[in-house]
N, C-alpha and C positions, 0 to 999 in steps of 0.2 A: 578802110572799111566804111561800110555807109554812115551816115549822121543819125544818132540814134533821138537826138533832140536840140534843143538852146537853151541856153540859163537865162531865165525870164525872173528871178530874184536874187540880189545880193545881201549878205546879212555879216555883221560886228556883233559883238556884244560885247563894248568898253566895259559894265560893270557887270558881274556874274547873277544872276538870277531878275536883274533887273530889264525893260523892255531894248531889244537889240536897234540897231540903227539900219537902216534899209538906205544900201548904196548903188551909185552907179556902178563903179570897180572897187572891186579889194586886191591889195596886192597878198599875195601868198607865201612864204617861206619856205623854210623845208620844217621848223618847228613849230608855227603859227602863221596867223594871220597877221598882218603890220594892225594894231590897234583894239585888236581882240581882247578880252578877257583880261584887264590890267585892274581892276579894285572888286574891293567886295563890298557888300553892307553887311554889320555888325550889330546885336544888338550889345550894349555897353555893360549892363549889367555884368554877363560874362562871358561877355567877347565872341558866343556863336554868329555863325558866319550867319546869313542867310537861306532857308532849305524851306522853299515853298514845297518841295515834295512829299515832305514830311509834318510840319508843323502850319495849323492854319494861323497862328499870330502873321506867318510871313506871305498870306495868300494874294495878299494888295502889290506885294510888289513887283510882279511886274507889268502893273499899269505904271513906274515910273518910268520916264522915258530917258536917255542918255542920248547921249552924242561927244562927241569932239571936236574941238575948233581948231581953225586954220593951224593953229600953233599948237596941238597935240593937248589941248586941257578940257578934264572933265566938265561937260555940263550935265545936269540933270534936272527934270522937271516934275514934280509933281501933280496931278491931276487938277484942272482949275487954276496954274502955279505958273510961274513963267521960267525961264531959265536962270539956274543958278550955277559959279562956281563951286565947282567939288575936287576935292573935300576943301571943307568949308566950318564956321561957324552957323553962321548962315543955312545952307547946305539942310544941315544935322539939324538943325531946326526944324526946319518943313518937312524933313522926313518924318523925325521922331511925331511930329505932331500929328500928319497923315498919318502913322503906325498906328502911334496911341500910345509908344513908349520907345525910351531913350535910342535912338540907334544912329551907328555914324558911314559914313563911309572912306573905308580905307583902302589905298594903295596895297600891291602883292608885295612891290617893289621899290624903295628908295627912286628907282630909275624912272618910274612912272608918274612919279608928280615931281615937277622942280620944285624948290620953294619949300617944301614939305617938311617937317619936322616933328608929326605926329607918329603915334604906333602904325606898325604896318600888320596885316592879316597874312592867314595860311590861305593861301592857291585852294579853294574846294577839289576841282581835279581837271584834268585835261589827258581826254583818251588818245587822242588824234587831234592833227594840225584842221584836218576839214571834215565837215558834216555835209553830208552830201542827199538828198531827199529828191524824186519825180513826181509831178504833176500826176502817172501811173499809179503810183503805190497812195497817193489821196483820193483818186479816184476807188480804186480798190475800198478803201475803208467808208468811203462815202455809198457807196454797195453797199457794204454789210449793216450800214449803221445810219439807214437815211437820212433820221432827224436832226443825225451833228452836224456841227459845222468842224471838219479838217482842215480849219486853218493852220497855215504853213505854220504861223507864231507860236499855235503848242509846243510847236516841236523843234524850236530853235536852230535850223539848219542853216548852214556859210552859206550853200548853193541850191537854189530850187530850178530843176531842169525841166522843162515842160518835153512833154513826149507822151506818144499813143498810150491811151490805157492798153492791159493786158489782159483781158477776161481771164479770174480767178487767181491773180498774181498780184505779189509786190514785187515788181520783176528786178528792184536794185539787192533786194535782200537773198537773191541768187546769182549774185557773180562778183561773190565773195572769193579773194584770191585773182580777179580779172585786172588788168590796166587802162586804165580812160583817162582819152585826153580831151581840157575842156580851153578851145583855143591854144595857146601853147603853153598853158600845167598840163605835167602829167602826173596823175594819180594812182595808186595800188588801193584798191577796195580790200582795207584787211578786215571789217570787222560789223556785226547788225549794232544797228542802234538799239538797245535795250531800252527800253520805255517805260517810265516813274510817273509818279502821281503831279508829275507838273505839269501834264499834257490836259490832264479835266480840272485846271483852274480856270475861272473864266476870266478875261479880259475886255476890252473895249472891242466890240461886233459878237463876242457869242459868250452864253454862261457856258456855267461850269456843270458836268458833263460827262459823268465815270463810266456811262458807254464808251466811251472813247479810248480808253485803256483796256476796257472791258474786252472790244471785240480784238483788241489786236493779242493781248493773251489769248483768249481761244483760236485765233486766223493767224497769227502768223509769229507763236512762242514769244512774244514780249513785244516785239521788234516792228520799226519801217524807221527807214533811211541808213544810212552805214557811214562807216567812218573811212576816212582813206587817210595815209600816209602819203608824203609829196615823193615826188624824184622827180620834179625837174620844176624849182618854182617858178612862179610868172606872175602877170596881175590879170585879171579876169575882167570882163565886162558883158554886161547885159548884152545878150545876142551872139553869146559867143557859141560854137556848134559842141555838142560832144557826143565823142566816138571811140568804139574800142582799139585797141593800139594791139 
């Protein structure tokens, strides 16, 4: 079939609610991404994970930035802050103090940090291996909603596919049930991305913003972007084409 676009963004996000890492390639699984979603932040008191979509003590975070190094180890940075190992004493420090109270960050998994011998955290959740968003379905919202800005970041997606707007469409959130291949993954589009209160926090280039939530509950029932399940994993790179299968 024809080329319906390219993927013109790649996205990680080593810690969960915190700012994602923008790649060349990610490689893909059939359960995850290689580097995806491996710690949380906590605050200490009692132990809540982090949920910017709910509570504003957690709205700052994510202007912290992460990454991982050559050798698979968290860093993370705090705004003004330079890179630190995480988790960390250290680490826990700059955050809590950027917070304004106590918080750490912790591994899902034993397997995620060598070295490690602190408490570990509960997984917040994982719908699907990939989040999938078009360059379409922001234009769409950028229509309804002129004064925002629909950056990709609200909305945390693996894979941003540039491709034709659709006058009066999100056109990924109708071909739910379809298979796309993006280079050689292939993908099953099972599910809309349901959209929370993390999408009008604001970050570094645009405030915060509950039009933004706003018009997509009235336009298009919660949703833009979807989730897909793998069948056939591969590693993806900028420029790669994707097409229906």
């Amino acid at each position: 079939m024809a080329e319906l676009g390219s993927v013109i963004e790649l996205w990680r996000y080593p810690a969960s609610s915190l700012a994602g890492e923008r790649r060349d390639a990610i490689s893909v699984g059939v359960e995850t991404i290689d580097g995806d979603r491996l710690f949380g932040l906590v605050d200490t008191a009692d132990n809540e994970i982090a949920r910017p979509d709910r509570d504003a003590k957690w709205h700052k975070v994510p202007r912290i930035r992460t990454r991982l190094s050559n050798d698979r180890e968290l860093e993370i940075a705090v705004p003004d802050g330079g890179w630190l190992a995480a988790p960390g004493v250290e680490c826990d420090r700059a955050v809590s103090a950027y917070l304004g109270f106590a918080a750490s960050i912790r591994p899902f998994s034993q397997d995620n940090a060598r070295n490690y011998t602190g408490p570990l955290t509960a997984e917040r959740y994982r719908k699907a291996p990939i989040h999938l968003l078009t360059t379409a379905s922001l234009a769409r919202l950028k229509a309804l909603h002129p004064e925002g800005v629909p950056d990709p970041r609200r909305f945390r997606p693996n894979i941003v596919v540039d491709m034709a707007a659709v006058e009066g469409s999100f056109p990924e959130t109708e071909w739910i049930g379809r298979k796309l291949a993006i280079g050689d993954l292939m993908l099953t589009i099972s599910a809309p991305c349901r959209r929370c209160g993390f999408t009008i926090i604001s970050q570094d280039g645009f405030d915060h913003d509950p039009g933004i939530l706003r018009n997509l509950v009235r336009h298009n029932a919660h949703n833009l972007g979807v989730y897909c399940t793998v069948d056939r994993p591969a590693s993806v790179e900028i420029g790669a084409p994707m097409r229906f299968v």
